[in-house]
C-alpha positions in Angstrom: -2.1 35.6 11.4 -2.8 32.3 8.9 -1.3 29.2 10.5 0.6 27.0 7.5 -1.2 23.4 7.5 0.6 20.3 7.1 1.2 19.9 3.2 2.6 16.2 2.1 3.9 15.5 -0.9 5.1 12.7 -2.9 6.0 12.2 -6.9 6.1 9.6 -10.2 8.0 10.3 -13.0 8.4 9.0 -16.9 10.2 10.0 -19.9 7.2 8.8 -22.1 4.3 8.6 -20.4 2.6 11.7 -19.6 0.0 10.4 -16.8 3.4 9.0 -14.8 5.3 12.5 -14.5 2.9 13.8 -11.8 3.5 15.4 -8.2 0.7 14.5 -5.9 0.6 17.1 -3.2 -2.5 16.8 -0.2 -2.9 19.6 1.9 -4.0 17.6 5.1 -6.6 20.1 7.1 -9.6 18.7 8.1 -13.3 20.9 7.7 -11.8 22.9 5.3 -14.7 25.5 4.5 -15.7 25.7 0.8 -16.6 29.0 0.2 -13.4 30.2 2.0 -10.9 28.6 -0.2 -8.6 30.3 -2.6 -6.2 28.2 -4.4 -4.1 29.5 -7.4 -1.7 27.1 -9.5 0.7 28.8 -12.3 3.2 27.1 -13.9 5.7 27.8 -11.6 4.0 28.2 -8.1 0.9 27.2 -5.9 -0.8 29.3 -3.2 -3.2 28.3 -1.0 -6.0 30.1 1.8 -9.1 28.6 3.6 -10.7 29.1 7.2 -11.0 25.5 8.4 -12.8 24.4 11.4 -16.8 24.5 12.2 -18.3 26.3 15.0 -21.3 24.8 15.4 -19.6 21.2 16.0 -17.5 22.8 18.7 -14.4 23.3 16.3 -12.7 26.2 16.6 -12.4 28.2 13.3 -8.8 29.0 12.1 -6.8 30.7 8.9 -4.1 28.8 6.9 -2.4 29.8 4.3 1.0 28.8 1.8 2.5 29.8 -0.8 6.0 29.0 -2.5 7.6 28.2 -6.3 7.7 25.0 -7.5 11.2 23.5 -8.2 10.0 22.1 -11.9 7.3 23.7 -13.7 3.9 21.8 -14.2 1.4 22.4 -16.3 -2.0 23.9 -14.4 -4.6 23.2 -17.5 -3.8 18.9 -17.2 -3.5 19.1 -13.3 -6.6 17.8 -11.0 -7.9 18.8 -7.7 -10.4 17.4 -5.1 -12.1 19.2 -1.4 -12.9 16.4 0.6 -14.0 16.6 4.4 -9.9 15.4 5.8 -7.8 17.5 2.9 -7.4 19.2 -0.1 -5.7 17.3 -2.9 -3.9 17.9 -6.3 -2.2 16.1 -8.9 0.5 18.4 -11.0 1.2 17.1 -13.9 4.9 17.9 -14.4 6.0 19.9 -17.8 9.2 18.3 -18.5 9.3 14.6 -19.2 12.3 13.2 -17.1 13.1 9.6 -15.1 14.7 11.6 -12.8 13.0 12.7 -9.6 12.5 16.6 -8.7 15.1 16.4 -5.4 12.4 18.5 -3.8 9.0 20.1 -3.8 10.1 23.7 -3.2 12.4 25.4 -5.8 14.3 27.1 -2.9 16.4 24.5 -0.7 15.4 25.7 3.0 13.9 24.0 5.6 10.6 24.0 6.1 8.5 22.1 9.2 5.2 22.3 7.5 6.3 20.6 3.8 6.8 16.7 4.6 7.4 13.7 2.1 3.8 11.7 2.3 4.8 8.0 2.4 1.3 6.8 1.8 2.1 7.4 -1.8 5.8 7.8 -2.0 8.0 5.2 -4.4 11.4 5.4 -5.0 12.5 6.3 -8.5 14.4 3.0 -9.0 11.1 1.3 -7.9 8.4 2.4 -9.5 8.2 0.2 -13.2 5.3 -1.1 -12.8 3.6 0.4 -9.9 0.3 1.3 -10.0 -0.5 5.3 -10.0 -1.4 6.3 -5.8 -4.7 8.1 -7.4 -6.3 6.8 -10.8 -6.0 8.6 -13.9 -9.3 8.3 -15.3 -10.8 9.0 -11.5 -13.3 11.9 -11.0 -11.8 13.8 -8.1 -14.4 16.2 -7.9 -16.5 13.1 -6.9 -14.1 12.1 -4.2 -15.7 15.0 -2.1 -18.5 12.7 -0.3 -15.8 9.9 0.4 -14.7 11.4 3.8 -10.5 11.2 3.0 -9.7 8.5 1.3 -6.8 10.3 -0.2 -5.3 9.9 3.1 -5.2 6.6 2.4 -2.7 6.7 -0.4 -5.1 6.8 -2.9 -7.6 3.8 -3.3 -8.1 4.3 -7.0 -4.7 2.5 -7.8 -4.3 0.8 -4.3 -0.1 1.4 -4.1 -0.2 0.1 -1.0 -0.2 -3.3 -2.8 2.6 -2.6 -4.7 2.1 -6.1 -6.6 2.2 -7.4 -3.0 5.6 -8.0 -2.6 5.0 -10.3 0.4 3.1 -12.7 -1.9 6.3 -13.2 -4.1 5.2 -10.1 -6.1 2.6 -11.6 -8.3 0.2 -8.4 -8.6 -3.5 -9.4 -7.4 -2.5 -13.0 -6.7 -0.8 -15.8 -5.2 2.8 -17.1 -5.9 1.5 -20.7 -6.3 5.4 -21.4 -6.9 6.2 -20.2 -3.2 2.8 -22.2 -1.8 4.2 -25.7 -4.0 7.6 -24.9 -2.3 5.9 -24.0 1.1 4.3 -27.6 0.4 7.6 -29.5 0.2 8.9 -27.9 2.9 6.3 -28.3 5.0 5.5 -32.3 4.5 9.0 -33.4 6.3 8.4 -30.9 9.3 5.3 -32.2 9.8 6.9 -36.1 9.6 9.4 -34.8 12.3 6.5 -33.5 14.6 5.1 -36.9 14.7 3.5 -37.2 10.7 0.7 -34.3 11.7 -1.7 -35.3 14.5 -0.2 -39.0 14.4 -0.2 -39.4 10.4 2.6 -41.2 8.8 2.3 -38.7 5.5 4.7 -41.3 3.5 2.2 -44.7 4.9 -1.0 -43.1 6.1 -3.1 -46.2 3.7 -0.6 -48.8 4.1 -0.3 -48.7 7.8 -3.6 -50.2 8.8 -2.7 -53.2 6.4 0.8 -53.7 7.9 -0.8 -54.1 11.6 -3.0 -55.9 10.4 -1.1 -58.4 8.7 1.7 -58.0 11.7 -1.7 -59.5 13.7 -2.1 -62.3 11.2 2.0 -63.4 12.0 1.7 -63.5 15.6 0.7 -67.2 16.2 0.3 -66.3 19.7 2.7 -68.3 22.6 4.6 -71.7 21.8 2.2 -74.8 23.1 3.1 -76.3 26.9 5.7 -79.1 26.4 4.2 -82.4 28.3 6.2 -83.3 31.4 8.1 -86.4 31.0 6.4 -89.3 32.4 8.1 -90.5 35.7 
């Protein structure tokens, strides 16, 4: 009996933009074997079969299979697909134009254990203006085969991970030089309170030396000995 592999999923969607209304689905099964896989996508459904595993490196051979409606249709002709040596992956491009997410993968609403959300590539629907796609457009998947899973990693062609770096003030590819000028002027008195940074008066690090110095030229040194009065 075929064993159901691990299948994540995640989405994007647009009312304008074609290339934005996708579902990216990876089924995550290592060594899958080539000539063993059968995958079928209609407009309305995906199955899936292979024999994954390899004897020869001491990995036992097994059978998965899937297969289940969509809840939206897609359209099979514009969708993409890629065998590489950690998973299988697709992007379905979605028929219908909408802002709004599909609620779920499946069209039926049961539970399944082998169906999970994959958060490597998963943005909410209020945040994604702007984000980058989790796989490129314009990337050959059929030339992702030799890159030993980098799907798994959310997709390096658009990096969504960085997500215009929201820990760097959100400036995509850069630095928040307003936070750094702030970080600056926050940072000067904290510095004077621990002692002006490794003994440095920031405000009078020049002018010091010149005020001991001249503080040297003042002292006249002790008063001169009074003479005894003569007896």
């Amino acid at each position: 009996m075929a064993l159901h592999p691990e299948v994540l999923w995640a989405q994007r969607s647009s009312e304008t933009d074609d290339k934005k209304n996708v579902v990216y689905v990876t089924v995550n099964l290592p060594d899958i074997q080539p000539d063993t896989l059968k995958y079928t996508l209609t407009p309305t459904s995906i199955s899936f079969e292979a024999k994954a595993g390899n004897a020869e490196k001491g990995l036992e051979e097994k059978d998965f299979a899937f297969s289940f409606d969509l809840y939206g249709e897609v359209i099979p002709e514009e969708s993409r697909q890629a065998l590489t040596s950690r998973s299988f992956n697709l992007v379905l491009r979605k028929k219908e134009n909408k802002a709004e997410y599909w609620p779920r993968l499946m069209k039926e609403k049961v539970r399944t254990q082998f169906v999970k959300t994959d958060f490597s590539k998963w943005v909410d629907e209020d945040e994604q203006e702007g984000e980058q796609p989790a796989v490129d457009d314009d990337l050959d998947m059929g030339a992702m085969g030799g890159m030993g899973g980098m799907p798994g990693m959310g997709g390096m062609g658009g990096m969504p991970g960085m997500g215009g770096m929201p820990g760097m003030g959100g400036m995509p590819g850069g630095m928040d030089f307003e936070a750094v000028s702030t970080y600056s002027s926050a940072a000067i008195p904290m510095m004077k309170s621990m002692g002006g940074g490794a003994g440095m008066d920031l405000d009078e690090a020049g002018p010091s030396g010149a005020e001991a110095e001249s503080d040297d030229e003042d002292d006249e040194g002790p008063p001169p000995l009074e003479e005894a009065p003569k007896a």
